[in-house]
C-alpha positions in Angstrom: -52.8 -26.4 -36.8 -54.3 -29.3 -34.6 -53.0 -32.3 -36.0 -49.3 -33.2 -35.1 -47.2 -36.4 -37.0 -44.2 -37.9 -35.5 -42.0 -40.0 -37.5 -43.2 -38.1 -40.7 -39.9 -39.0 -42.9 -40.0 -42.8 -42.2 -41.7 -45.5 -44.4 -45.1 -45.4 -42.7 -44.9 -41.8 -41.9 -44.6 -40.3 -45.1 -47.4 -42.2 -46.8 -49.5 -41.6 -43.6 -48.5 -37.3 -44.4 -49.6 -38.0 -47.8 -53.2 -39.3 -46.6 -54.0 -36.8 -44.3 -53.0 -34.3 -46.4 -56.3 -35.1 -48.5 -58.6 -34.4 -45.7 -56.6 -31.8 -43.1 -55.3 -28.4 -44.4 -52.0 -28.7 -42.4 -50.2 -30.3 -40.6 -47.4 -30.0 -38.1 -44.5 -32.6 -37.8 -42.9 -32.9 -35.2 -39.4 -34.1 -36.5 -35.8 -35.2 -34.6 -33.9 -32.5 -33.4 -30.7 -31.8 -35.7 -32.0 -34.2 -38.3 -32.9 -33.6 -41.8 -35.2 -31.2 -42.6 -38.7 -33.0 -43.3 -40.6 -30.9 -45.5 -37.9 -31.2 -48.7 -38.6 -35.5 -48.1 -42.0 -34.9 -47.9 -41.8 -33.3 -51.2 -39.5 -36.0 -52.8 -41.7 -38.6 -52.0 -44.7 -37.2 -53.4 -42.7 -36.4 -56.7 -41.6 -40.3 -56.5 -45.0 -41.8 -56.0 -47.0 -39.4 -58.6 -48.5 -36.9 -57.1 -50.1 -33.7 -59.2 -47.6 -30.8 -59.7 -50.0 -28.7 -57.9 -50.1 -30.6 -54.5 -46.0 -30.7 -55.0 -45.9 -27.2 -55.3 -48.0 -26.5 -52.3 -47.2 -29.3 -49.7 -44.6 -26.8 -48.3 -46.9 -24.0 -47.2 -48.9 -26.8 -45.7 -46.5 -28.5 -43.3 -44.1 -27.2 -39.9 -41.7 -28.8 -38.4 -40.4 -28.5 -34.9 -37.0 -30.5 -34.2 -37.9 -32.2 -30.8 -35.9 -34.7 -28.6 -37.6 -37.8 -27.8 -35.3 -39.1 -25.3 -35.2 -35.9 -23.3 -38.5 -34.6 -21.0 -39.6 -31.9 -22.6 -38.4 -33.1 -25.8 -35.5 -30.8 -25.5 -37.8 -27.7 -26.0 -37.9 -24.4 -24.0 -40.8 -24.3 -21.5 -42.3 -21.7 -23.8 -41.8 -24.0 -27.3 -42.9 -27.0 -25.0 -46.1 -24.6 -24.1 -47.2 -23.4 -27.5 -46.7 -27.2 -29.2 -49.0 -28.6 -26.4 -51.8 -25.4 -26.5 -51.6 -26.4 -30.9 -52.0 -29.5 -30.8 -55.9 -31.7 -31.2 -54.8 -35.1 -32.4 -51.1 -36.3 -32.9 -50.3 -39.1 -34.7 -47.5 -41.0 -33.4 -45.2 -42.9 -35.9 -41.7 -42.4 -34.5 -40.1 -45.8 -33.4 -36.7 -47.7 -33.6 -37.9 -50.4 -35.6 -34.6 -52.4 -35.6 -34.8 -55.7 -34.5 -30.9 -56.2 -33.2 -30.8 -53.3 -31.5 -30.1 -53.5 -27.8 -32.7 -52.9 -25.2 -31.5 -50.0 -23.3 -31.2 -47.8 -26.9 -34.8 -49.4 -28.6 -36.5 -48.5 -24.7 -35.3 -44.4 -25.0 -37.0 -44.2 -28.6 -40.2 -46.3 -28.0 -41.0 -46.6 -24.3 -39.3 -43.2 -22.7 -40.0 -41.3 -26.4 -43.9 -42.5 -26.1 -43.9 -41.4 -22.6 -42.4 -37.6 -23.2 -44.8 -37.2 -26.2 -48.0 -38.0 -23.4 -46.8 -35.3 -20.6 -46.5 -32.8 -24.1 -50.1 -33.9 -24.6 -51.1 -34.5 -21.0 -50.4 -29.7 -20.9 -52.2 -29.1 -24.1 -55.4 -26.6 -23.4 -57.4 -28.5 -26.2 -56.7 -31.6 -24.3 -55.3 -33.5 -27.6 -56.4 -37.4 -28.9 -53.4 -39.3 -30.0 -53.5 -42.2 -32.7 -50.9 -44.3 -31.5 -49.1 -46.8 -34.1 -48.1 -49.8 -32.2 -47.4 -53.4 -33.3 -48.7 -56.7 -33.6 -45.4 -57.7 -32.1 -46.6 -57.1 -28.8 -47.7 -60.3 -28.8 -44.4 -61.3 -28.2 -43.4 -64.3 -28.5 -46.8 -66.4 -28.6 -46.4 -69.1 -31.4 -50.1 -69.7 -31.7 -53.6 -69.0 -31.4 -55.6 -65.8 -32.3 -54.3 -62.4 -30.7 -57.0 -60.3 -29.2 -57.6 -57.0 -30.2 -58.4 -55.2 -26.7 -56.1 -56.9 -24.9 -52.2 -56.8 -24.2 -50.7 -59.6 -22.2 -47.0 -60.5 -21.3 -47.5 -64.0 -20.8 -45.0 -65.3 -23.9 -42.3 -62.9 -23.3 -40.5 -61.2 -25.9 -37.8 -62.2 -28.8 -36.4 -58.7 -29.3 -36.1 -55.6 -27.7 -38.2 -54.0 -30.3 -41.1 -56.6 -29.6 -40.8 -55.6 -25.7 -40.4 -51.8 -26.1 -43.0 -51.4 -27.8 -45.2 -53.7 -25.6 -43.9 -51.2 -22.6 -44.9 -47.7 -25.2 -48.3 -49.5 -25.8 -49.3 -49.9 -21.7 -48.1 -46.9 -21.2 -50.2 -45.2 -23.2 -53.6 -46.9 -22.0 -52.7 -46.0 -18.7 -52.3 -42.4 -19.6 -55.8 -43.0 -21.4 -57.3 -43.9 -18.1 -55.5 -41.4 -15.8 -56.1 -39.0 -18.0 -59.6 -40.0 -19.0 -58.4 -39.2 -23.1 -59.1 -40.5 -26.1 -56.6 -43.3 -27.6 -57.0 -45.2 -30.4 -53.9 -47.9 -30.7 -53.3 -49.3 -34.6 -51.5 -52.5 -34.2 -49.3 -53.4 -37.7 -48.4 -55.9 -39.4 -45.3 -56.1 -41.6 -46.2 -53.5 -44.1 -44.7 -53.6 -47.3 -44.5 -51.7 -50.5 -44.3 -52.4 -54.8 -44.3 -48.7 -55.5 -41.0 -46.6 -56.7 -38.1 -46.6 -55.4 -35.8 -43.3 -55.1 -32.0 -43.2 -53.4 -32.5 -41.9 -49.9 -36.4 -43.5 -49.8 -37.1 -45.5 -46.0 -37.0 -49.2 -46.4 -39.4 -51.7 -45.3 -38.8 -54.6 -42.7 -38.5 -57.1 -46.1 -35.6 -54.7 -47.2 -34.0 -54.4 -44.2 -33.7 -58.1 -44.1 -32.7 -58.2 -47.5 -30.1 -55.8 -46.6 -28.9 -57.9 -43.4 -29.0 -60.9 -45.4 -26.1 -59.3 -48.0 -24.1 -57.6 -45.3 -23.7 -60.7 -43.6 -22.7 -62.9 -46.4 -20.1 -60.3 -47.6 -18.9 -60.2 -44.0 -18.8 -63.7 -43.2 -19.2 -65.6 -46.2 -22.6 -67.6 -44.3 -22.5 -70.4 -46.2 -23.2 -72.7 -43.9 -24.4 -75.8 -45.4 -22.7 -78.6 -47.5 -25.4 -77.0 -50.5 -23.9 -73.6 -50.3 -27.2 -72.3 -48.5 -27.9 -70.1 -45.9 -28.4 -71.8 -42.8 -31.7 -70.4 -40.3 -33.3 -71.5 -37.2 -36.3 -72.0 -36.0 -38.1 -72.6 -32.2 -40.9 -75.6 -32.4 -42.0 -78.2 -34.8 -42.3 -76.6 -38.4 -41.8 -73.3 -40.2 -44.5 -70.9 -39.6 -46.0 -67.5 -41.2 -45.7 -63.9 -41.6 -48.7 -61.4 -42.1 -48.2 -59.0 -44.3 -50.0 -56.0 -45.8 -49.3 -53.5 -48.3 -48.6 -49.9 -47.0 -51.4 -48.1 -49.2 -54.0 -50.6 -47.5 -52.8 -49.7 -44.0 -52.6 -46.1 -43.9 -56.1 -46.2 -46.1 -57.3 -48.0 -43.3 -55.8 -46.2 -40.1 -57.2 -42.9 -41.4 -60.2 -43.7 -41.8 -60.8 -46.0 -39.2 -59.5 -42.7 -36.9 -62.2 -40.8 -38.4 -65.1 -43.4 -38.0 -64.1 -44.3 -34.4 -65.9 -43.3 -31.1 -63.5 -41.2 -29.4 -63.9 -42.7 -26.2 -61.5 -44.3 -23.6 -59.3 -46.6 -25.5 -59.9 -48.7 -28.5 -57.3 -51.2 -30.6 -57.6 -51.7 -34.1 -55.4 -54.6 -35.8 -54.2 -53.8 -39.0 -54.0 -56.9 -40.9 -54.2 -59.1 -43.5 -56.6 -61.9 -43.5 -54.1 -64.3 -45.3 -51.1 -64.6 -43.7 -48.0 -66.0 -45.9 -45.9 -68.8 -45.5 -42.3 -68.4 -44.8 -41.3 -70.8 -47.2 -42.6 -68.4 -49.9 -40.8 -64.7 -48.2 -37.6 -66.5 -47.8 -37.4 -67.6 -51.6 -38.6 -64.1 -52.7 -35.6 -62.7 -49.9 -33.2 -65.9 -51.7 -33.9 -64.6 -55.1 -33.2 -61.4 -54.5 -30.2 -62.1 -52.7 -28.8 -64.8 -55.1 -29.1 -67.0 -52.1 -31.1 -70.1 -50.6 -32.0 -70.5 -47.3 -32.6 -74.1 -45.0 -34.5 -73.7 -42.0 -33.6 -75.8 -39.3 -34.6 -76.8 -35.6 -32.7 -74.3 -33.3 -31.5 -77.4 -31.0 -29.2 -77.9 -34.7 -27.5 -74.2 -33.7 -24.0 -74.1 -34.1 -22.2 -70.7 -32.5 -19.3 -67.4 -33.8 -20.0 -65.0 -36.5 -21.5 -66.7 -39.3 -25.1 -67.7 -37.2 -25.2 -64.1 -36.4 -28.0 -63.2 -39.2 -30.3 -65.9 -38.1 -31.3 -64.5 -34.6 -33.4 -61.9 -36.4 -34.9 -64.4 -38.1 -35.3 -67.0 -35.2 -38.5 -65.5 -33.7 -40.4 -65.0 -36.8 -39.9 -68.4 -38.5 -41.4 -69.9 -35.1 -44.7 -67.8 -34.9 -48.1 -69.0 -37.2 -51.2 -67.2 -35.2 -53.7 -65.0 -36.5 -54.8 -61.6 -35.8 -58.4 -60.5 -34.1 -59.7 -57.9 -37.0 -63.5 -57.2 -35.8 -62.7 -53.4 -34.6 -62.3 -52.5 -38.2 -64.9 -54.0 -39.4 -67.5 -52.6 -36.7 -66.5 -49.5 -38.4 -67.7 -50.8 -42.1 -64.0 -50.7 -43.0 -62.8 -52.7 -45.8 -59.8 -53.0 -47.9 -59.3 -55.3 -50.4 -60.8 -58.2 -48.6 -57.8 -60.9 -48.9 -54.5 -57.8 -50.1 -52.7 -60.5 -52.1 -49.0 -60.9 -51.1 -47.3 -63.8 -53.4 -44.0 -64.4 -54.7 -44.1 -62.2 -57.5 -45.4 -59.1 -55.3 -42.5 -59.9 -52.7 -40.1 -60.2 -55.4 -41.2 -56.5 -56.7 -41.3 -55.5 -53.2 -37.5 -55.9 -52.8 -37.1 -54.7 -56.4 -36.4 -57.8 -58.3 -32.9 -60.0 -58.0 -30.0 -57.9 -56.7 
């Protein structure tokens, strides 16, 4: 059973189970200790999104799970459990990441940095000396406004809006230095914001556009938020204008990540961004996000910021309505990867996205 998954049950992770499914035999997931069991929402996704009767029936005698402990060394395993995982294990993909964006540092650093750094000494034992696919970001570009971000590179230079932006800038170095020191194969996927018009089923991960759809209508129960004369919701924004989000649908990404993994020369470290070419104004997610919410939104300068309660919601939003840059995509296309050239994300995909007005 060489290929390992963590963060199997989450929105990425399950569709990323489903596609390797179709080209490994099985697969072991490496799930959180004390959770829910993995391989029942495994199954219950694939019934959800379609899949033949036959691969339902059989997707349990093709997955393990081991419950593991990211924020421990040894991922809370015995040395013997800790031994066997590691001698298993060719190729782990790793999923597993607080993707919250209010969370505070300290708890967002044990899941993506420390989590990311136990997973490599698990690796760093194994007798078959594994490969990881690592599933980063394109937040680790931080808080640069502007410009194109380079694929093979990772730089510091803007700082960071969030503690998820700056985690997982600190999981991504670490694991190209562990690729060096340990002279291993890594190949980093960077993401976008991936979202999703497929079914929907009670208990199903959400995407980032959910969750923001969800903050956005926890907020105004709790604090009313409206903050302008209009009755809109008031945001803020760093610089001149409004700027752009980049998203991709899900199906495109994992597509893309598997086969990129095996196309790629598994040597030292290579990047890949995961992109869309067309990035989407702001304008158009937050009237999607308004409809659905039975809300509008203004966007303001952040000098206009007021203080308390009700401008709690808009410091998720603050450092994505600032950013319009663009994303280096050669390394997939060295590989003679394409998905739909231009994935179309408009107003009427967004608004199916978040399943339509509330």
């Amino acid at each position: 059973m060489p290929v390992a998954v963590t963060g199997a049950t989450g929105f990425v992770g399950l569709r990323l189970v489903r596609e390797l499914l179709r080209h490994h035999s099985s697969l072991l997931l490496l799930t959180r200790a004390g959770g829910q069991a993995a391989v029942p929402r495994v199954v219950r996704f694939l019934e959800s999104s379609g899949a033949p009767e036959h691969v339902v029936r059989q997707v349990g005698g093709r997955l393990t799970e081991v419950g593991v402990d990211l924020h421990r060394r040894g991922l809370g395993l015995s040395p013997g459990d800790f031994r066997r995982v590691a001698d298993e294990v060719e190729l782990l993909w790793h999923c597993a990441a607080d993707t919250s964006f209010t969370r505070p540092w300290q708890e967002a650093r044990a899941t993506n940095a420390d989590g990311t750094r136990h997973l490599l000494e698990l690796l760093a034992q194994g007798e078959r000396r594994p490969a990881l696919c690592h599933l980063s970001t394109i937040a680790v570009a931080g808080a640069q406004r502007s410009g194109v971000v380079p694929e093979r590179e990772l730089e510091a230079a803007h700082g960071f809006h969030t503690a998820y932006e700056r985690t997982k800038f600190e999981a991504e170095a670490t694991v190209r230095a562990w690729s060096r020191a340990h002279d291993r194969p890594v190949v980093i996927f960077r993401l976008c914001v991936v979202v999703s018009d497929g079914p929907r089923y009670p208990g199903a991960p959400p995407h980032p556009l959910l969750t923001a759809a969800r903050a956005v209508q926890s907020h105004r129960a709790a604090y009313g938020l409206v903050t302008a004369d209009d009755g809109s919701i008031v945001l803020y924004r760093d610089g001149l204008r409004t700027g752009t989000a980049n998203l991709l649908p899900v199906g495109h990404a994992v597509r893309a990540m598997v086969e990129a993994a095996r196309r790629t020369a598994w040597d030292g470290t290579r990047t890949y961004h995961i992109t869309n070419p067309r990035n989407v104004p702001w304008s158009v997610v937050l009237k999607a996000l308004g409809a659905h919410c039975g809300v509008s939104f203004r966007v303001l300068p952040s000098s206009l910021a007021g203080g308390g309660e009700p401008y709690r919601l808009q410091e998720m939003f603050r450092g994505w309505l600032s950013i319009d840059r663009r994303y280096e995509n050669d390394g997939i296309a060295r590989l003679g990867l394409a998905y739909p050239a231009e994935p179309y994300v408009d107003h009427r995909y967004l608004l199916d996205t978040l399943g339509g007005p509330a």
